[in-house]
N, C-alpha and C positions, 0 to 999 in steps of 0.2 A: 504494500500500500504506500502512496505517495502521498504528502502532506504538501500539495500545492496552497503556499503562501501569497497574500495579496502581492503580483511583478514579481514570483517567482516562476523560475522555469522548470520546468517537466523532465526529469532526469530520466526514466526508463520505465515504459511496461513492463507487466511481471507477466509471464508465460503458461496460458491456460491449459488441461487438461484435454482440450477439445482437438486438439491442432489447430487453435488459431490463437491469438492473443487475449488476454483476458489483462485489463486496467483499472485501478482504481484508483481516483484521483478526488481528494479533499481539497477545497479551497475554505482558508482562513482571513480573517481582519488580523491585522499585526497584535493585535489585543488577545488573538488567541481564540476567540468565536468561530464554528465550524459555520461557511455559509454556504456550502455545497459539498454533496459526496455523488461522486458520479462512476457506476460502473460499466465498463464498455468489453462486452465479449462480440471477439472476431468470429461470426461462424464463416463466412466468405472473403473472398480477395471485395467483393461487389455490396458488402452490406454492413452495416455497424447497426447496432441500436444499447443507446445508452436508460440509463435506468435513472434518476437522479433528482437529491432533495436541496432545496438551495433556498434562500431566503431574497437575493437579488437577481432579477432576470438577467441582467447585460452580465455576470460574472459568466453562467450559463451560457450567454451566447459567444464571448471569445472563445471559451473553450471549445464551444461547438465548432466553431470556426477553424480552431486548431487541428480539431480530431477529424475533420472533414478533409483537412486538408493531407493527416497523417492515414489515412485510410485512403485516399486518391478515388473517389468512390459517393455516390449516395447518401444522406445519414438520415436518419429518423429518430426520432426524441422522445420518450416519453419523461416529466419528471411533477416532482408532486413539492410544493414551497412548504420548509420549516417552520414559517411564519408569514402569515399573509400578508403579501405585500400588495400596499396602496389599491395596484392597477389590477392585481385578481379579484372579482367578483365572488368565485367559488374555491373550494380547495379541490375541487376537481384535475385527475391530470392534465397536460394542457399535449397536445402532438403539435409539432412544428416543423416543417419540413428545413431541410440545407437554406432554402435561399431566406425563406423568412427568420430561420436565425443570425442569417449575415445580413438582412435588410434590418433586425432588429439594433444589431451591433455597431452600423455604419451609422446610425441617428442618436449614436450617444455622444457627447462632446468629451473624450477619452483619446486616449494616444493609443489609438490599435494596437502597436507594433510592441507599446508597454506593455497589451495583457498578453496578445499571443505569443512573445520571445520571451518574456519576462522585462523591466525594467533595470538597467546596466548597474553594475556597484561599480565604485572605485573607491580604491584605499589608500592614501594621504601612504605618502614613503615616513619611514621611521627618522624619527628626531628632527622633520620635518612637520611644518603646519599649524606654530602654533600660533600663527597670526588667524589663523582659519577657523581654527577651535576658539579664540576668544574672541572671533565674530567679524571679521574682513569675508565678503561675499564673494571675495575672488581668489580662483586656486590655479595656479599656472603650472603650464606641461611637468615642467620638470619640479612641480611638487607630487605628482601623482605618482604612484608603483604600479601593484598589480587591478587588475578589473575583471568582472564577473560579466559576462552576456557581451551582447553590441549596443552599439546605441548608431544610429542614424545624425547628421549635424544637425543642429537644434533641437535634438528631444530630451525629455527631462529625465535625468538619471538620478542616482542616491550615493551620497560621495560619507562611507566609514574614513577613521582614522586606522591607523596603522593595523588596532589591535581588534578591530572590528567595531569600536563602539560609533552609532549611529550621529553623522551629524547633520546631512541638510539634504537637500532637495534642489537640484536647481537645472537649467539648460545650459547643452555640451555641444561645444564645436572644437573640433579638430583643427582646424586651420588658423585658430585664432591662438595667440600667446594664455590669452585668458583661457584657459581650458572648460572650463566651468564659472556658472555663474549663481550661488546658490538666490532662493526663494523665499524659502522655507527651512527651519531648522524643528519644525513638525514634523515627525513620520506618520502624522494621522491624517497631517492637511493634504488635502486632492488639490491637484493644481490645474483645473479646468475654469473656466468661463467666470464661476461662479468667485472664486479666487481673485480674479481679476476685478470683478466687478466692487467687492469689498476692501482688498487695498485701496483703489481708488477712490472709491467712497471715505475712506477711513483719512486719507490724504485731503480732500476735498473740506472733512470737519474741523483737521487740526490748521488748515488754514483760516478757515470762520472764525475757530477760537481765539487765531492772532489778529484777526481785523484784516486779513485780506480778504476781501470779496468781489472786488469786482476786476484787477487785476493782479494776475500772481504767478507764478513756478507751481503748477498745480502736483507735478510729479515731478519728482526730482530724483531719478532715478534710485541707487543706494541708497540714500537717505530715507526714500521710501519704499523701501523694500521690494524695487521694483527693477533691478538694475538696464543700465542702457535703456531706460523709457525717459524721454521726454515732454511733459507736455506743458504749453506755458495757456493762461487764458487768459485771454483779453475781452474781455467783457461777454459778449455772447458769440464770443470766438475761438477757436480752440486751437494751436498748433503742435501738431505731436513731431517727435523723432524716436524711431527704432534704432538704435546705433549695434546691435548685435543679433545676428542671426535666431537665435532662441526667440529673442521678444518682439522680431518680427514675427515669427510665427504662429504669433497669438493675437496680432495685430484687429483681426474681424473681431474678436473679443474686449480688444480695449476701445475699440471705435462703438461697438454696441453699448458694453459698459457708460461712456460719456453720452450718447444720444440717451440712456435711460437716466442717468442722474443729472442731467443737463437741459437736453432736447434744445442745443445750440442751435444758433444761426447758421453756420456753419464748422466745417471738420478740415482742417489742411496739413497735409504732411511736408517737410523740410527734411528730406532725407536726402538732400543731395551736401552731404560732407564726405571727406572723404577716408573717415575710419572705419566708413561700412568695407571700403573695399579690403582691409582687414577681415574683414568677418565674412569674405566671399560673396559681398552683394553687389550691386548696382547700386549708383546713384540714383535717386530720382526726386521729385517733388511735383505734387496735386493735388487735386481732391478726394476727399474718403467722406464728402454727403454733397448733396446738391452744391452746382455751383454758384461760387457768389463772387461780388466785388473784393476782390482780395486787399484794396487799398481804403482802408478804416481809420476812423480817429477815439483816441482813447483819451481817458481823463488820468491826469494823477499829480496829485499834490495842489488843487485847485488848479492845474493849467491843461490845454488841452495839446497831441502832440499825433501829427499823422504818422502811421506805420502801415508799411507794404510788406506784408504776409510772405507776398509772392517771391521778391526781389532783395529785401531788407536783410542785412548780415543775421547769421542765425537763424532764431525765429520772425524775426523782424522786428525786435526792439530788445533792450536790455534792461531786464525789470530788475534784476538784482542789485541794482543800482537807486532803487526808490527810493529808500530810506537814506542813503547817504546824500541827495541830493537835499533831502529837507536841512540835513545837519551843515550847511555853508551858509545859512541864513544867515549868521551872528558875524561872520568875517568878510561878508561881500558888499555890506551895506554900504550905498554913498562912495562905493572904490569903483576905479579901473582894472575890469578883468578883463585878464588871457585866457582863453580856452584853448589850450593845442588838443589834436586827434579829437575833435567837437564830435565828428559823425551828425547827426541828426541835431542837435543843438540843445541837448536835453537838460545839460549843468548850463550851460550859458542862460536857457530864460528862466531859469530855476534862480540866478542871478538877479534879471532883469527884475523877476517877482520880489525878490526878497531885498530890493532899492538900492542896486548898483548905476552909477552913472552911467560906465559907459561898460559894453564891454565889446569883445573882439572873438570870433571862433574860425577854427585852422583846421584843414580837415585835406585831406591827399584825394576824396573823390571827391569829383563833380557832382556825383548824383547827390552824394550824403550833403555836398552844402547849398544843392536847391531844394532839397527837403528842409533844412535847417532854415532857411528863409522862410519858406511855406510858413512851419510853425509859428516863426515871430510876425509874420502877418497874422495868423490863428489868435496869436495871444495878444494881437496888441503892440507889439513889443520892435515893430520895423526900423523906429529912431533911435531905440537902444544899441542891438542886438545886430551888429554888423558880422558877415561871413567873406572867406574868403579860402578859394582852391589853389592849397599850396601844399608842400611838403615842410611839415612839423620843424624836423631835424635840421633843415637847412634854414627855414628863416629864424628860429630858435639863436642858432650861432652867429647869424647877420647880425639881429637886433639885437645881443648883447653888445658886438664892436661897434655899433652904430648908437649905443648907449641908451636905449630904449627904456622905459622904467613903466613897473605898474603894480597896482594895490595886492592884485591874488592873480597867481595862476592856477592853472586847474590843469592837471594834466593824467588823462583816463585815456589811454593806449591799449590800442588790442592787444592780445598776447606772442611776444614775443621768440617764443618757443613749444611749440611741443613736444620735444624730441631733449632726452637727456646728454646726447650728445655736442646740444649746442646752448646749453644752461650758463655757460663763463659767459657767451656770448649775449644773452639774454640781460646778464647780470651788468653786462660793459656797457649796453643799450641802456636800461634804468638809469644807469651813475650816470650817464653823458645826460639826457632830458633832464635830469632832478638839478644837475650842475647849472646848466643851462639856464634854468628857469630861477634857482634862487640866484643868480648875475640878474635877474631882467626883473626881479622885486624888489619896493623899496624898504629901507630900513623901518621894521615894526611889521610890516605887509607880512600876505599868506601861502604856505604854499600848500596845495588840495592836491594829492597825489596819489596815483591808484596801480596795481598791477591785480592784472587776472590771470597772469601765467601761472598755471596748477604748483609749473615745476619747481617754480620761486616761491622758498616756503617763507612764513611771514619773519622769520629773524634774517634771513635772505633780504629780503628787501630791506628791512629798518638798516642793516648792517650797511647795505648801500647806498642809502636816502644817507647817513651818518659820514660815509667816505666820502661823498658830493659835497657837503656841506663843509667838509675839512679841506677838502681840495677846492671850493668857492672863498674858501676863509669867512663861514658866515656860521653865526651860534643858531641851532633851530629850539625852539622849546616847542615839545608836543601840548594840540589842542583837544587833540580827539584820533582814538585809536580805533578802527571799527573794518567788520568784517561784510559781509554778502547781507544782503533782507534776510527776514526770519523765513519765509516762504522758501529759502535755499539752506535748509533744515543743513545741520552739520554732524556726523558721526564721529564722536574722538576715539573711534577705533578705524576707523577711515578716513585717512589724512588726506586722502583728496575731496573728499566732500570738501573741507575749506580752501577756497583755491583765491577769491578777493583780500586783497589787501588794500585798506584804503586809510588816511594819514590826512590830517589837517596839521599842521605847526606852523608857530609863528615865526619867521626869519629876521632874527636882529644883523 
């Protein structure tokens, strides 16, 4: 007898007295519950008929599916439920022919390949993992040893430690460094539709609880235990990114999931980055619900600001940035400000609102500084809030020799590196812009300084905000030390969840 465990696999029929095969086969809950015992005598190469008591129909039907397929052949069912479930009307046996146990099988939202081969182990290498075991979601190739079954890229497997003890649940791809991405550190949790729909949900509350509501980081990937998901919303707008093969694969689940706790406007995907191709996908970027005007305007902070879905860096706007723009209120008042790397112009009329005279924003695209104009027509703010399409770097070091002077600069730069290979370089870029800018402020004045490179951890940057200021010959005293909006939740066992660094100091 065989004690088939819930994603366990079928090790060997036992050999009947008939000349054919004779199996028996029990299916278990990891809790130890028997929910099916099924016994299958071969009297033909042409015919099976199984006998079996089971308390869930779809356990019943992979197997069917299995044994259907290990007999090459016909099958025929008879089986009577341990305990009446929902959908039986009588305790009567039920007969079900081959196809309607595989039509019944193909309409569950279940990973086939998880019941019929069993669901894959993998087991953490010794004196390895223990970032994994105290709760990092991500387990790379060469932290893994030996594995039990197959798994297909993107299906969800069950990743033990060394010694077998159980630790998570998550989606596995091969071609990707991250080998796994754990979900779940439940062995009870199912990870279908339903799964999806309550992260999300559960993500959606603890934003209300912080006062985001109508713009936010609605998933934030790890943070929400949701890894490589992205979804930002923007009012009754939603944009997602799948950035790993696994949680694309779930993708019609998390799009259902947001139309039922939403029922947006619209749904749009920005998956055209390119760490998918890591992960063996395609770029792309569309629609995932009716089409709509992708080019929307949002409120935040009392000001209103256009963003293009379709075209805009990212998602098309940088909400993580909300919160810090409210905190330059107190150092911009009645000054001349510098915006370098402005993009859309978002700290600058965040300026103009909180009673700056003049200010000025720098920006390398075209596009980003005829959107930044847009807005300071939107707000109001045209006689303020001047733009201008130049490169940062270059007119940075002009206007120092040319002795330029002003009350605060503000300088929020994309990031610099992704790649740990080119972190000095990342680090030489910071010192030279921070330099830069405290030469082109005046004594007492502000300097507003941010990095979003993941790789620059925050004593990385303050070290070289500190080398800048030594090499300008200027004393900084800090005003304000702050990280990403609460909406970009942060794990202190996941050092990349914190990846903003952002610094007000006064420059004497």
């Amino acid at each position: 007898m065989i004690k088939f465990f819930l994603f366990a696999r079928i090790v060997a029929p036992l050999r009947g007295a008939c000349g054919g095969g004779l199996m028996v086969l029990q299916t278990f809950y990891p809790s130890g519950v028997m929910t099916a015992q099924i016994v299958i005598s071969s009297f033909s190469k042409s015919l099976c008929t199984a006998n079996c008591l089971l308390t869930r129909t779809f356990h019943f039907c992979f197997l069917s599916k299995l044994m259907v397929d290990s007999c090459k052949s016909g099958f025929h069912s008879t089986f009577q439920p341990i305990n009446q479930p929902t959908n039986q009307p009588t305790n009567q046996p039920t007969n079900l022919s081959t196809n309607q146990l595989f039509n019944l099988s193909t309409n569950q939202h279940i990973n086939q390949s998880a019941y019929l081969c069993g669901m894959a182990k993998f087991f953490l290498r010794k004196k390895i993992g223990d970032r994994v075991v105290s709760g990092h979601p991500w387990v790379f190739g060469n932290e893994l040893g030996d594995s039990e079954g197959t798994a297909e890229p993107g299906d969800i497997v069950e990743l033990y430690s060394s010694n077998g003890s159980f630790i998570g649940k998550g989606y596995f791809n091969p071609a990707s460094q991250i080998r796994i991405r754990l979900l779940t550190r439940d062995k009870r949790e199912t990870i279908d539709d339903n799964f999806f729909y309550n992260r999300i949900k559960a993500a959606w509350e603890y934003r209300k609880l912080l006062g985001y509501v109508e713009n936010c980081r609605l998933v934030f990937g790890e943070a929400d235990q949701l890894p490589a998901l992205i979804i930002d919303k923007f009012n009754d707008y939603l944009v997602i990114q799948t950035l790993a093969l696994g949680i694309e694969k779930w993708k019609g689940a998390i799009v259902a999931a947001l139309q039922k706790i939403f029922s947006p406007k619209g749904i749009y995907e920005r998956n055209d980055v390119p760490v998918r191709n890591l992960e063996g996908m395609e770029q792309l970027k569309g629609f995932l619900s009716e089409p709509f005007d992708t080019n929307i305007i949002i409120n935040e902070n009392g000001l209103k600001f256009h963003v293009d879905i379709e075209n805009g860096q990212k998602t098309g706007y940088f909400l993580d940035q909300q919160d810090n723009r409210r905190a330059i209120a107190h150092v911009v008042k009645g000054a001349d400000v510098l915006e370098a790397f402005c993009y859309t112009g978002t700290f600058s009329m965040h300026a103009a609102k909180y009673g700056a005279k003049s200010v000025l924003g720098l920006d390398i695209s075209e596009n980003a500084i005829s959107t930044a104009r847009r807005n300071a027509t939107l707000n109001g703010y045209e006689d303020i809030c001047k733009f201008e399409a130049v490169n940062a770097f270059d007119v940075l070091k002009l206007w120092v020799k040319e002795g330029k002077r002003y009350d605060a600069v503000i300088l929020d730069p994309p990031a610099f590196t992704k790649s740990r290979e080119n972190i000095d370089k990342a680090v030489t870029g910071y010192k030279e812009i921070n330099l830069r800018a405290m030469k082109l402020i005046r004594p007492g004045g502000f300097l507003i300084t941010a990095s979003c490179t993941n790789l620059v951890t925050p004593e990385m940057f303050l070290n070289t905000i500190g080398e800048a200021a030594k090499d300008a010959k200027r004393i900084i005293r800090q005003v304000e030390w702050r990280t990403q909006a609460s909406d970009h939740p942060i794990l202190f066992n996941v050092p990349s969840t914190q990846y903003l660094k952002f610094l007000i100091a006064e420059v004497q």
